[in-house]
matplotlib code that plots the C-alpha trace (Angstrom):
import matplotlib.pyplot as plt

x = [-79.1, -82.4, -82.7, -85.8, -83.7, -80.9, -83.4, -84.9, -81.7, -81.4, -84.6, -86.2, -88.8, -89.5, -92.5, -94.4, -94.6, -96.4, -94.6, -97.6, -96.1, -95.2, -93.1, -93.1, -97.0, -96.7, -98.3, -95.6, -97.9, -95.9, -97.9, -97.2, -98.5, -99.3, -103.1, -103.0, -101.0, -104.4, -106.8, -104.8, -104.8, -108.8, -109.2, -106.8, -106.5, -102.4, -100.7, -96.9, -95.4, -91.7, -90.3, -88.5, -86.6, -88.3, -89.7, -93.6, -93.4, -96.2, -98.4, -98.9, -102.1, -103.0, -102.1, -104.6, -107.1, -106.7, -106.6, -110.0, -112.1, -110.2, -111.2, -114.8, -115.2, -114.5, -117.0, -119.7, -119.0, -119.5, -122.6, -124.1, -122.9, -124.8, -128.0, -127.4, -126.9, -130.1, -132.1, -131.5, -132.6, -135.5, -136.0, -135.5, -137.7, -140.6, -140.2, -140.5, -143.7, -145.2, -144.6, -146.0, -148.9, -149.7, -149.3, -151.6, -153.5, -153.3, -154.3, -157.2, -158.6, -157.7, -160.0, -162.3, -163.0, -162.8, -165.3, -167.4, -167.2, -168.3, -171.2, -172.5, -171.8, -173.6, -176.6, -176.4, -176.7, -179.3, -181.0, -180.7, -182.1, -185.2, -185.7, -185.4, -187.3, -190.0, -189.9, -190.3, -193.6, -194.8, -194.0, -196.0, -198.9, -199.1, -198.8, -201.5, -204.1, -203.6, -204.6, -207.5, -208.8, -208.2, -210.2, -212.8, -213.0, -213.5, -216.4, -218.0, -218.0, -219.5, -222.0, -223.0, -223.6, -225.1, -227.7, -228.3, -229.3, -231.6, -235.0, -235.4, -239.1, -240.5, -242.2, -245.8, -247.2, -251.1, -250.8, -248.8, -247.9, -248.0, -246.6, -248.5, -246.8, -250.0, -249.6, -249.5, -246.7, -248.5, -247.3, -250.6, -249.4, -252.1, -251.7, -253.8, -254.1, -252.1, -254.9, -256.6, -256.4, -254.7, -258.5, -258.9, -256.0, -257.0, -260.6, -258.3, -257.1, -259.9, -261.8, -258.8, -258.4, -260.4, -262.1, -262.9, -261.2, -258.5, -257.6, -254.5, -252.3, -249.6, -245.9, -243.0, -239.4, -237.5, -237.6, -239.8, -243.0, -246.3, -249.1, -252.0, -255.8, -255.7, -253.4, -255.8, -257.5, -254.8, -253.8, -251.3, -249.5, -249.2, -247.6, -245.1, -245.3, -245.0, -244.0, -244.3, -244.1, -243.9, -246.0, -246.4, -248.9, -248.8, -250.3, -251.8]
y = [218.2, 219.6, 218.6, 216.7, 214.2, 213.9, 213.0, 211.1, 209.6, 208.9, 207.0, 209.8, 212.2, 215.6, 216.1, 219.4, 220.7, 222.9, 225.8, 228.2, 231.8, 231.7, 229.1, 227.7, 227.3, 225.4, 222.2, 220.5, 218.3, 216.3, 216.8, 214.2, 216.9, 219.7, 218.4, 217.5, 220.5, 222.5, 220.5, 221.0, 224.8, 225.3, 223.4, 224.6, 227.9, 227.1, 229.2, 228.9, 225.4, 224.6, 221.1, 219.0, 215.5, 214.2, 210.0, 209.5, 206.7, 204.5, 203.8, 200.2, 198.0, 199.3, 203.0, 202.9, 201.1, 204.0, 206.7, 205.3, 205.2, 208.9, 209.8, 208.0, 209.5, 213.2, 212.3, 210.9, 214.2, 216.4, 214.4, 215.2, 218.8, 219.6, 217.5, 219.8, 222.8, 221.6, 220.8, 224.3, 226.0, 223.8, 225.4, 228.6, 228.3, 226.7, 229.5, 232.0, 230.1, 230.5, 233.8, 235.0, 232.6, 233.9, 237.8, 236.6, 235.3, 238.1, 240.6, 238.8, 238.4, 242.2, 242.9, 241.0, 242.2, 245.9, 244.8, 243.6, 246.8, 248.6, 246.9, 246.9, 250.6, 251.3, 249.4, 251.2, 254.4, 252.9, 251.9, 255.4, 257.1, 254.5, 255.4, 259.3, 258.7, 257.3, 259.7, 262.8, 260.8, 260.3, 264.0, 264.8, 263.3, 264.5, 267.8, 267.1, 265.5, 268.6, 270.9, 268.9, 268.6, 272.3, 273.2, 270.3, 272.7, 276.0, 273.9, 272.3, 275.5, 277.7, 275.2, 275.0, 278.5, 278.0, 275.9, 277.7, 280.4, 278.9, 278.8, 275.0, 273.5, 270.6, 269.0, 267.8, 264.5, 264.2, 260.5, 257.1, 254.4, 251.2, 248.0, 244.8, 241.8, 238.8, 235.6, 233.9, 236.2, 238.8, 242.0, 245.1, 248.7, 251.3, 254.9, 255.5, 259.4, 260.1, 260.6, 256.7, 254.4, 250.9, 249.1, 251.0, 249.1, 245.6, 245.8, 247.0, 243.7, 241.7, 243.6, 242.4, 239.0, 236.3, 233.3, 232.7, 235.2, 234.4, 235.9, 237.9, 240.8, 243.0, 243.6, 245.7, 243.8, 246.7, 247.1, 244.6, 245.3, 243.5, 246.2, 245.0, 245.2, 248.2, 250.3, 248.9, 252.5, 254.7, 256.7, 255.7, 258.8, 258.0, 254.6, 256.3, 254.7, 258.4, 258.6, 254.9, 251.9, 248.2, 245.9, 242.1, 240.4, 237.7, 234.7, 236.7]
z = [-62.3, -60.5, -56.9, -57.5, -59.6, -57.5, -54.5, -56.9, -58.1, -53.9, -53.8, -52.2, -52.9, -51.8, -49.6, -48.5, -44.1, -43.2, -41.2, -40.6, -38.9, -35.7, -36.2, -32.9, -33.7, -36.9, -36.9, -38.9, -40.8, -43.6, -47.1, -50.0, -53.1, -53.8, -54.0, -50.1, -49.0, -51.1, -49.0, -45.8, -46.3, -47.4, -43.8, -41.7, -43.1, -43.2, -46.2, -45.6, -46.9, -48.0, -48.9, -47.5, -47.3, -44.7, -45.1, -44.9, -42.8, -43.7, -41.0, -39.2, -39.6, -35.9, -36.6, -39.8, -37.5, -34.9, -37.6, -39.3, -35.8, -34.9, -38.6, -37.6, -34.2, -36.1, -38.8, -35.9, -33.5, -37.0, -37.6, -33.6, -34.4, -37.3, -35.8, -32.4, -34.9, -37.1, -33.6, -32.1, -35.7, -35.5, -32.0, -32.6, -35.4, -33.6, -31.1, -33.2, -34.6, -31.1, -30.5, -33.7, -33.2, -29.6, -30.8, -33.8, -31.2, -29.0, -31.9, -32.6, -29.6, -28.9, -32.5, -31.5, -27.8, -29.4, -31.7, -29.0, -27.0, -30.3, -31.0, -27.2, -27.4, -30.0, -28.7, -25.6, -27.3, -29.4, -26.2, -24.8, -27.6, -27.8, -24.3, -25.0, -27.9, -25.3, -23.1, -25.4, -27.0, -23.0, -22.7, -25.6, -24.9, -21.5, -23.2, -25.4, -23.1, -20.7, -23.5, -24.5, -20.5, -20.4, -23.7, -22.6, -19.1, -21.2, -23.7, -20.6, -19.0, -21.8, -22.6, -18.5, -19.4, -22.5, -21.5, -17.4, -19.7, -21.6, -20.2, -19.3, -21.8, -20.9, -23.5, -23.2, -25.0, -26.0, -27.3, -26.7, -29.2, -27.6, -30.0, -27.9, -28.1, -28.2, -27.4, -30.8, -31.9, -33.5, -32.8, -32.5, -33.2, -32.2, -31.1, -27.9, -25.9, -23.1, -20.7, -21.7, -19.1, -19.1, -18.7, -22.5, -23.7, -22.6, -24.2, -27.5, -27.0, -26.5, -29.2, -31.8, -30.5, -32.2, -30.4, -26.8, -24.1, -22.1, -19.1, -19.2, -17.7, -19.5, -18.7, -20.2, -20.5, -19.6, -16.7, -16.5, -14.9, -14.5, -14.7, -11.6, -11.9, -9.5, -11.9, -15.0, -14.0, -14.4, -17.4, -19.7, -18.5, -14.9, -15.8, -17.7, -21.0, -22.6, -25.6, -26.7, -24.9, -25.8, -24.0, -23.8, -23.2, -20.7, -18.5, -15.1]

ax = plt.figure().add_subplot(projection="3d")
ax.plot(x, y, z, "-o")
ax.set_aspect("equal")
plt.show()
């Protein structure tokens, strides 16, 4: 007869403890199968078991009570670990979210401020060059207006030459054309000689004119100039109106 019937046969049945090397550190823990001694090990670790005889003493109303809120408490604290666990991984994550955000942040800002710094260099060289640019055209025309003054020198003097060579002619006129400007907005055109007086030209006038006489004197417009009855003598000469003239003809 096997030992499991003969404990059987004694109304008892074998049980597994655990007796874990170093002895003196087993935990002793009374199994009731093989199922719960394979549960025990995948938690604790424990490998060495060996039967024994020993009575599972079932527990008490207040022992099952005690083991439920110890059982509870265990399954609460396991609960607040893995929320602290899942809380600091949430940190750590968020952290790490920062930190890559602000060296994002940091690189972009560090592009753009390089970028910046580019594009005012470049328009500070452009500046610089617009300016030289400038400067060279100043330069140029400088250059330029210096030769011309100096070639304008060299003409101005030959032709000072030119001309103190040349025997100075004055040219002499035998005849005026006056254009008379009459009172009723006809114009008279007549060619008198240099050496008539002013009197000649007024009886011209009266001679043309038509109806009853009217006293009258005559003036130029520029410069304007009313000829008196004591230059009505002179010559057409002396009063300067050489070559041609235009007179008007006006109230005395």
């Amino acid at each position: 007869m096997s030992k499991q019937c003969r404990l059987l046969k004694c109304g008892l049945w074998p049980v597994l403890r655990c007796y874990t090397l170093p002895f003196w550190f087993s935990c002793g823990k009374l199994l009731r199968s093989e199922l719960e001694a394979q549960a025990h090990a995948a938690r604790t670790k424990h490998t060495n078991f060996s039967e024994s005889t020993e009575e599972i003493r079932s527990l008490t109303v207040e022992e099952k009570a005690a083991q439920l809120a110890r059982l509870q408490d265990q399954m609460k604290q396991r609960r607040q670990d893995r929320d602290q666990d899942e809380k600091k991984v949430a940190i750590e994550r968020e952290k790490v979210r920062r930190k890559t955000g602000k060296e994002l942040t940091e690189m972009k800002q560090q592009m753009e401020l390089a970028k910046a710094k580019k594009i005012a260099e470049e328009k500070k060289r452009e500046k610089l060059e617009e300016r030289l640019a400038r400067q060279r055209v100043r330069e140029q025309i400088a250059r330029d207006r210096a030769e011309r003054a100096l070639q304008g020198k060299g003409t101005a003097v030959l032709q000072t030459q030119s001309q103190s060579s040349k025997p100075s002619v004055t040219k002499e006129y035998t005849s005026c054309r006056l254009q008379i400007r009459l009172f009723g907005g006809k114009t008279l055109v007549h060619t008198f000689m240099a050496s008539d007086s002013l009197d000649k030209v007024f009886q011209h006038i009266t001679a043309i004119e038509s109806g009853p006489s009217v006293p009258f004197a005559l003036m130029t417009s520029f410069p304007r100039r009313v000829f008196t009855d004591e230059e009505a003598g002179r010559s057409l000469e002396e009063l300067g109106l050489l070559p041609s003239a235009v007179l008007i003809q006006t109230k005395p």
